[in-house]
C-alpha positions as CSV (number, residue, x, y, z in Angstrom):
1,X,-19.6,-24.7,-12.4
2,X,-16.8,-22.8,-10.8
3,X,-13.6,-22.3,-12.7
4,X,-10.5,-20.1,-12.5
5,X,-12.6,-18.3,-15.9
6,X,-15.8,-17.7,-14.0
7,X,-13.6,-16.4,-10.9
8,X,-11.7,-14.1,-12.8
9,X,-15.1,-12.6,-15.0
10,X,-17.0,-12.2,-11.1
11,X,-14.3,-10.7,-10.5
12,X,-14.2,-7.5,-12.8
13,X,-18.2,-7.8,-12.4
14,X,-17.5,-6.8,-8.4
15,X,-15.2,-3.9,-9.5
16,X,-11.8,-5.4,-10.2
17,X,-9.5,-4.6,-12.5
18,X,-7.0,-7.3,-12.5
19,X,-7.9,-11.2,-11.1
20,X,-5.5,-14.1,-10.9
21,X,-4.9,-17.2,-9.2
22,X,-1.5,-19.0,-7.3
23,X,-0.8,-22.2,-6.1
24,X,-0.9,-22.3,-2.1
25,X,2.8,-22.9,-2.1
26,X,6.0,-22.2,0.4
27,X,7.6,-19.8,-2.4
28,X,11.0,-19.0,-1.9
29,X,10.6,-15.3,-1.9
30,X,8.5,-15.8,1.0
31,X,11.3,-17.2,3.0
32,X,13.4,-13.7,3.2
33,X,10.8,-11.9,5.4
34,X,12.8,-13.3,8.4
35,X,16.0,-12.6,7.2
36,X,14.7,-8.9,6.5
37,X,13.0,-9.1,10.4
38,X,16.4,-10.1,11.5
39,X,18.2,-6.9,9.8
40,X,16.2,-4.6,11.8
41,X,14.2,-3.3,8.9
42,X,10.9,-3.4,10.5
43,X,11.5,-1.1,13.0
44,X,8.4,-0.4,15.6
45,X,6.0,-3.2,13.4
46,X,6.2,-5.5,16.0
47,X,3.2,-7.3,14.3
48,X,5.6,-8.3,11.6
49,X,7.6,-10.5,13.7
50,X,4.8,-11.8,15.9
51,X,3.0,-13.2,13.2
52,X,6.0,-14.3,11.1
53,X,5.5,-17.9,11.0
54,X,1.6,-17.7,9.6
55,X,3.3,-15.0,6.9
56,X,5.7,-17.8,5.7
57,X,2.8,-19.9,4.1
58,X,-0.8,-19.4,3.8
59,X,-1.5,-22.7,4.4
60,X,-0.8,-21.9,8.2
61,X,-3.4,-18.8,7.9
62,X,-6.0,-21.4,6.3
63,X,-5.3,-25.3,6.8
64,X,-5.6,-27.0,3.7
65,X,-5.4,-24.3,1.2
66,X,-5.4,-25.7,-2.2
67,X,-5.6,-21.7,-4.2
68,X,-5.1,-17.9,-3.5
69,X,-7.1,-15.7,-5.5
70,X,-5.8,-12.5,-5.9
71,X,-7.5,-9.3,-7.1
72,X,-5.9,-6.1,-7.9
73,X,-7.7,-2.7,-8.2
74,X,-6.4,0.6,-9.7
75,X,-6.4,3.5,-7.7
76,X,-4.7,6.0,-10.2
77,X,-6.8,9.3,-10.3
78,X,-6.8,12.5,-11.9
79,X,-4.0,14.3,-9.4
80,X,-4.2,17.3,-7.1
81,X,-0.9,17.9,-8.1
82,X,-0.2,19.1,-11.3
83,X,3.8,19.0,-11.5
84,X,5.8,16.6,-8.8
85,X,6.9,19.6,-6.9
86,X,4.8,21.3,-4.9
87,X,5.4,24.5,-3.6
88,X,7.2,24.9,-0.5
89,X,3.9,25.5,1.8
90,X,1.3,22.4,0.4
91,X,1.2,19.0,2.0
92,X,2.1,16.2,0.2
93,X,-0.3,13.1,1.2
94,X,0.3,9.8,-0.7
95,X,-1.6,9.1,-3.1
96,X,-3.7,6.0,-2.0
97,X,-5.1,8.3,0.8
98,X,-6.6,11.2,-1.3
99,X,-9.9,9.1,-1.4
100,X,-11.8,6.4,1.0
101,X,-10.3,3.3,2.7
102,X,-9.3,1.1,0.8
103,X,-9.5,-2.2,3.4
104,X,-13.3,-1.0,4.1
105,X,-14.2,-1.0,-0.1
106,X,-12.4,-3.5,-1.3
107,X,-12.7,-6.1,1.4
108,X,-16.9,-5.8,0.9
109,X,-16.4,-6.5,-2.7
110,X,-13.8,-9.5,-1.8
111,X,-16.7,-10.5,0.4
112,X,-19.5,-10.2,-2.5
113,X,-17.0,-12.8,-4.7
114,X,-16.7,-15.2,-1.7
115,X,-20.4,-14.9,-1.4
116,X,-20.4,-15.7,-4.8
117,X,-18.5,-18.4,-5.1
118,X,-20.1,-20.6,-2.4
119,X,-23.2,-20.3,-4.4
120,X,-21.4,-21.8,-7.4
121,X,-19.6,-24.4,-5.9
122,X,-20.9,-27.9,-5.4
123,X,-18.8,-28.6,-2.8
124,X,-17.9,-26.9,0.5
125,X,-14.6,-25.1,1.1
126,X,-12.8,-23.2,3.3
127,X,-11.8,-19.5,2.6
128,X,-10.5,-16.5,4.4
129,X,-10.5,-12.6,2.4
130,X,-8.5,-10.4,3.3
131,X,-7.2,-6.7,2.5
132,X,-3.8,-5.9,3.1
133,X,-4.5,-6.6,6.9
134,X,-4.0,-10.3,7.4
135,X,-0.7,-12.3,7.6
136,X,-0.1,-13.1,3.7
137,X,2.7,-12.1,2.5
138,X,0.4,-11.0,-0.9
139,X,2.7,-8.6,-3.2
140,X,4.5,-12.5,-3.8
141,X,1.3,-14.6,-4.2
142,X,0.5,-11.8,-6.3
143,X,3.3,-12.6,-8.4
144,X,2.8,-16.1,-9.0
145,X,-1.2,-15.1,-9.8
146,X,0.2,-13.8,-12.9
147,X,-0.6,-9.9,-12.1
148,X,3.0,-8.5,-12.2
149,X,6.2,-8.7,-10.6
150,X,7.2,-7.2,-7.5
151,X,9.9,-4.5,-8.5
152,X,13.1,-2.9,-7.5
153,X,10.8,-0.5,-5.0
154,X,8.9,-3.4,-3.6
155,X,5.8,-2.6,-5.1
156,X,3.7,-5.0,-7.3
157,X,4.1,-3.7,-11.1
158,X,1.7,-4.6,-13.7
159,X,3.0,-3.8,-17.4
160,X,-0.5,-2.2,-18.4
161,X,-1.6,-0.9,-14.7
162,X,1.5,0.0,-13.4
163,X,2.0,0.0,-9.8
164,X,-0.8,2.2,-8.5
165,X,-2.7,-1.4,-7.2
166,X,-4.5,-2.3,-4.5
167,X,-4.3,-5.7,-3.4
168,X,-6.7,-8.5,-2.0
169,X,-6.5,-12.1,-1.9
170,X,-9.3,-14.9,-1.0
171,X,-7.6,-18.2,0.3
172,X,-9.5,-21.2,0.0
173,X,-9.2,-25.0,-0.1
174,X,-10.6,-25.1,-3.7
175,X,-8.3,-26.7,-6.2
176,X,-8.4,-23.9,-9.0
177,X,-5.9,-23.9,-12.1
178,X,-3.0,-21.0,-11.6
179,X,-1.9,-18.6,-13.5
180,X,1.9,-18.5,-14.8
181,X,4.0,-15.9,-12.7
182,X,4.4,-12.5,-13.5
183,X,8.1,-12.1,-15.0
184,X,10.6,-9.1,-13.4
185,X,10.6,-6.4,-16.5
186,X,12.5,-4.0,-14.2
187,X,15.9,-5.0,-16.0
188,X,18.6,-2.0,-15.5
189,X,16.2,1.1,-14.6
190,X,17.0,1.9,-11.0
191,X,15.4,5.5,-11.0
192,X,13.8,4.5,-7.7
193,X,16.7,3.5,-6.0
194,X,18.1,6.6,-7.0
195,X,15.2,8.7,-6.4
196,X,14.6,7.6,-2.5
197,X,15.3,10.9,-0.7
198,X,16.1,8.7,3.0
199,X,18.2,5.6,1.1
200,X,15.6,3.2,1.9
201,X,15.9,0.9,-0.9
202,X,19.2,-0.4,0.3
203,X,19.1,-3.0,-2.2
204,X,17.1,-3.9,-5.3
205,X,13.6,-5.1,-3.9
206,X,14.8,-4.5,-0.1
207,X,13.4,-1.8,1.8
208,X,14.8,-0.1,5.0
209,X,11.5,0.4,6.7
210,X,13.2,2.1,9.5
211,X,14.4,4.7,6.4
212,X,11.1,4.7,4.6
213,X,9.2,8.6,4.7
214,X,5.8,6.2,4.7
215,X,6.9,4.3,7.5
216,X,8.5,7.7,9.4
217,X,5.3,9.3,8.9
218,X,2.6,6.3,9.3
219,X,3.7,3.3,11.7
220,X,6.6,5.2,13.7
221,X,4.9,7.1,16.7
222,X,7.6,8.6,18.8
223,X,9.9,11.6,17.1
224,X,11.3,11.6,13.7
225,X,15.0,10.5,13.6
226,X,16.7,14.4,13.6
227,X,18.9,13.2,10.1
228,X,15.8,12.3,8.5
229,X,13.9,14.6,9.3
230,X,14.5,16.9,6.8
231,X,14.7,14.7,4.0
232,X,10.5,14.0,4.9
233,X,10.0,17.8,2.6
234,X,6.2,18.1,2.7
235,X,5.2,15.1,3.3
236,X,2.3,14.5,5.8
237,X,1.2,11.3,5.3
238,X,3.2,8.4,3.3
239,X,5.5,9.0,0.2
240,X,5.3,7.9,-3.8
241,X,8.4,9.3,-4.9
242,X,9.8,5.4,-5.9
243,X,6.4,5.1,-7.6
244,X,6.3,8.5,-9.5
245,X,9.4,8.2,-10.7
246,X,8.5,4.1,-11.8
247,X,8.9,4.4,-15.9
248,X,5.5,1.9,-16.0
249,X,4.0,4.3,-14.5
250,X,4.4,7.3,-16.6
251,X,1.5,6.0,-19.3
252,X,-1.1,4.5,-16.3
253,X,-4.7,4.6,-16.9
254,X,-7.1,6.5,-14.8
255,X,-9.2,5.2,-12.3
256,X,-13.1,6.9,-12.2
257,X,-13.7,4.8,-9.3
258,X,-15.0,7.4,-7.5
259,X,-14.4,5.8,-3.8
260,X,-10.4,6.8,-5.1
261,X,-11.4,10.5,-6.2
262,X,-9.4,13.2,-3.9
263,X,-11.5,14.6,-1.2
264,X,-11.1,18.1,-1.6
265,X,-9.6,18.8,1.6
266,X,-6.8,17.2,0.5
267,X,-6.2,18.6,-2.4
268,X,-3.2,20.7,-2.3
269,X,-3.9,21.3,1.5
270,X,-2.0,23.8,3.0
271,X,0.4,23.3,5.6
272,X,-0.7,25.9,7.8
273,X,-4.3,25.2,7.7
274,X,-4.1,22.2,8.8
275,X,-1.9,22.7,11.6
276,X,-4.6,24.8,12.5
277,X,-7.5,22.0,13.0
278,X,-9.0,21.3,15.7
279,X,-9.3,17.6,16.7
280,X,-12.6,17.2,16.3
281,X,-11.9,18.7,12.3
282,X,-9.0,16.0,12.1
283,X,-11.8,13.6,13.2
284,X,-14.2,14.7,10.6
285,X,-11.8,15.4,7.8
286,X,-10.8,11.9,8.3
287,X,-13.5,10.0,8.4
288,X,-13.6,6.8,5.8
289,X,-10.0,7.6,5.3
290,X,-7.0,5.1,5.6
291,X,-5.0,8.2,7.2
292,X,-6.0,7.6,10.8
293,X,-3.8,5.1,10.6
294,X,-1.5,7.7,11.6
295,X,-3.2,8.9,14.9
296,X,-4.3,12.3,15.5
297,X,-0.7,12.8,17.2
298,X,1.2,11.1,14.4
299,X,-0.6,13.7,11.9
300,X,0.0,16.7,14.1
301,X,4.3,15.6,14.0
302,X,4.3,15.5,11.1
303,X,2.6,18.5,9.9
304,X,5.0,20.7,12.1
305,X,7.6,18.5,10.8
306,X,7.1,19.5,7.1
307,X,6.4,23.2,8.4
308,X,9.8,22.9,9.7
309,X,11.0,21.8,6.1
310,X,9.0,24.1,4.7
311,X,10.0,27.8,6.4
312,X,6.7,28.9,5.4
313,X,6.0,32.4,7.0
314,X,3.2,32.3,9.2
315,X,3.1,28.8,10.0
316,X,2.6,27.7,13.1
317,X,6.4,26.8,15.1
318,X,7.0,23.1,15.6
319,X,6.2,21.7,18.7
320,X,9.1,20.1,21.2
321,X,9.3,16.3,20.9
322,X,8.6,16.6,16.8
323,X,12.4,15.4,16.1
324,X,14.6,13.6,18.0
């Protein structure tokens, strides 16, 4: 027989750490995503707005959706850095990037549960899986699933995990018993508001994607806004600073996953060697990894970017078009 229990135990047997379940449900947190589209915030993600009205319910991404199971996995690992500053010539790469892709492991273990759950159910259903790529709104279904509440920085927060999560959902038309909601525990901390280098949290819970060092140095491909640009440091590739400074996450367990582990090229990479790579080393060095997200140009910006930041003798200058 399947039941919320026996979804929730496949789960953690498929490499999960945290399961839950939410009504397929018109929230009304997930009405502010046009408000947020209409203030600009998204910047060059012209996807957001395109697929706007299927991110207001998941019951337009699958008709007749009953349930969203939603799965959270901890990528927290052993760091490459050993204090939060890093000296003036090392990269700093966000943290979910030190090991493989994320979508590519966790959506084949989202597909093993689906898998299993036809096998258990005596009656057909629709379902969809996704991982982070699909129009679901999912740090909010999340939420209501019971696995945390989404924070002052945006980020889903677990009071045992933290916020180091990676998120997946199944929608389906089966009729499963939710979870209670996660309940805010954020109450008067604002250490990441305060900590955002850029002023990207303008608000608690709103984010300035347009201000956002992951957005400047992932999803925006032309030059780096010149009075921003310094404020990016040493950062290469995405920022954590709202998460490392997060008081939940101070205690977080350690992941062993081993698909999470730092590759060893990125650990503590200098600046200067990698503005030295070839392309077809880029191509290598990235392989598996969620970083080519940022194209080969993207990468190559922002390295002379941060060597600009840096003043790091012997690095290689900046090339034209790098800032605005």
């Amino acid at each position: 027989m399947l039941t919320s229990a026996s979804v929730k135990a496949r789960a953690r047997e498929v490499g999960f750490d945290l399961c839950g379940i939410a009504p397929a449900e018109a929230f009304r947190e997930l009405s502010f995503l046009r408000e947020w589209l209409a203030r600009g915030y998204a910047g060059e993600m012209a996807y957001m707005t395109r697929t706007a009205d299927r991110r207001a319910d998941v019951r337009h991404v699958v008709p007749g959706a009953r349930s969203v199971i939603v799965t959270g996995t901890l990528y927290n690992t052993v760091p490459p850095y050993a204090d939060a500053e890093l000296p003036a010539g090392v990269a700093r790469i966000s943290r979910y990037a030190w090991g493989d892709d994320y979508h590519d492991v966790l959506k084949e273990r989202l597909e093993a549960l689906l898998a299993w759950m036809r096998t258990e159910s005596p009656v057909a259903f629709e379902a969809r899986a996704y991982v982070d790529t699909g129009p679901v709104q999912e740090r909010v279904y999340a939420q209501y699933a019971g696995l945390g509440w989404i924070g002052k920085n945006t980020c889903l927060i677990n009071p045992e995990l933290g916020s180091w999560l990676f998120l997946g959902e199944i929608i389906c038309t089966l009729p499963l018993e939710p979870d209670p909601p996660g309940l805010d525990q954020c109450g008067a901390c604002a250490r990441c508001l305060e900590a955002c280098p850029t002023g990207a949290l303008v608000n608690p819970g709103v984010l300035d994607a347009t201000r956002c060092i992951s957005y400047l140095t992932i999803e925006l491909r032309g030059p780096i806004p010149g009075a921003l640009g310094p404020a990016l440091g040493n950062h290469v590739y995405g920022c954590d600073i709202c998460q490392d400074v997060c008081p939940y996450n101070q205690a977080a367990p350690v992941s062993a996953d081993p698909a999470w582990q730092p590759r060893p090229a990125l650990d503590r990479p200098r600046l200067a060697d990698l503005s030295r790579h070839t392309d077809a080393e880029w191509r290598q060095l990235l392989k598996g990894s969620p970083m080519t997200r940022a194209t080969l140009a993207g990468l190559r910006r922002n390295v002379a970017a941060a060597i600009d930041n840096s003043g790091e003798a012997g690095a290689v200058a900046a090339p034209r078009g790098v800032v605005e």
